[in-house]
C-alpha positions in Angstrom: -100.4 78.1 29.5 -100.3 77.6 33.0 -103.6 78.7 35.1 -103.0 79.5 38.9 -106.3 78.9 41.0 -106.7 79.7 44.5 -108.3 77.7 46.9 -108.9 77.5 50.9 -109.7 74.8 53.5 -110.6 76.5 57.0 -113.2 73.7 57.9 -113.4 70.3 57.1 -113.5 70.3 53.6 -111.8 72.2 50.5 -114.3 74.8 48.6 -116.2 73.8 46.2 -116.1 76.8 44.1 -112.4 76.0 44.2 -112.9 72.2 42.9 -115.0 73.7 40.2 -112.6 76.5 39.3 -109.8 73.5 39.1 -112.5 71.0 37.1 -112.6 74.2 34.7 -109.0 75.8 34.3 -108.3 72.2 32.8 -109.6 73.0 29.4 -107.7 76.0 29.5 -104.1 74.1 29.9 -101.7 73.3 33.1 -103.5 73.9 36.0 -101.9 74.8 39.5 -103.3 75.9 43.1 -102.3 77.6 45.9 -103.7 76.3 48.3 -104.3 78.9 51.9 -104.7 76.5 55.3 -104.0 73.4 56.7 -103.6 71.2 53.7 -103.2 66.8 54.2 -102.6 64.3 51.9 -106.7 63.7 51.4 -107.0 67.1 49.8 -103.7 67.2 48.0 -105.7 64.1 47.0 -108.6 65.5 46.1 -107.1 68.7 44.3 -104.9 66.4 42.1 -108.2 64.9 41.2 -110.1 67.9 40.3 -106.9 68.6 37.4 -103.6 70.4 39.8 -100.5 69.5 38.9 -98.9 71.5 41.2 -99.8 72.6 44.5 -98.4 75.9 46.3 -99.3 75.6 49.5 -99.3 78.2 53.0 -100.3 77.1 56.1 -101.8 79.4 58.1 -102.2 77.6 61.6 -99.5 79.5 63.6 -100.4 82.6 62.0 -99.0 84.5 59.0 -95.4 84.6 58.2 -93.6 88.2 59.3 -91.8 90.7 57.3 
């Protein structure tokens, strides 16, 4: 089973109820994120860490993507 978690990064650092949703969904099988916000290699870093295998990722910084 693969478990989707969602996560956010509008300040400086990634949430932590995020890591610990991540640390969790590991027991439960594959875990992936999708990840909302500016996104660099030290938190795809630090999600691979916490158990994602795969990271979905939109980046908000020029505003949401139009119909």
């Amino acid at each position: 089973m693969t478990v989707l978690v969602f996560s956010d990064g509008t300040g400086d650092e990634l949430a932590g109820s995020a890591l610990e949703a991540l640390t969790k969904a590991r027991s439960w099988g594959e875990v992936e994120v999708f990840h909302v916000g500016p996104l660099d290699d030290t938190r795809q870093a630090e999600l691979a860490a916490h158990g994602a295998t795969g990271i979905h990722h939109l980046d908000t910084d020029h505003g949401l993507p139009t119909a």
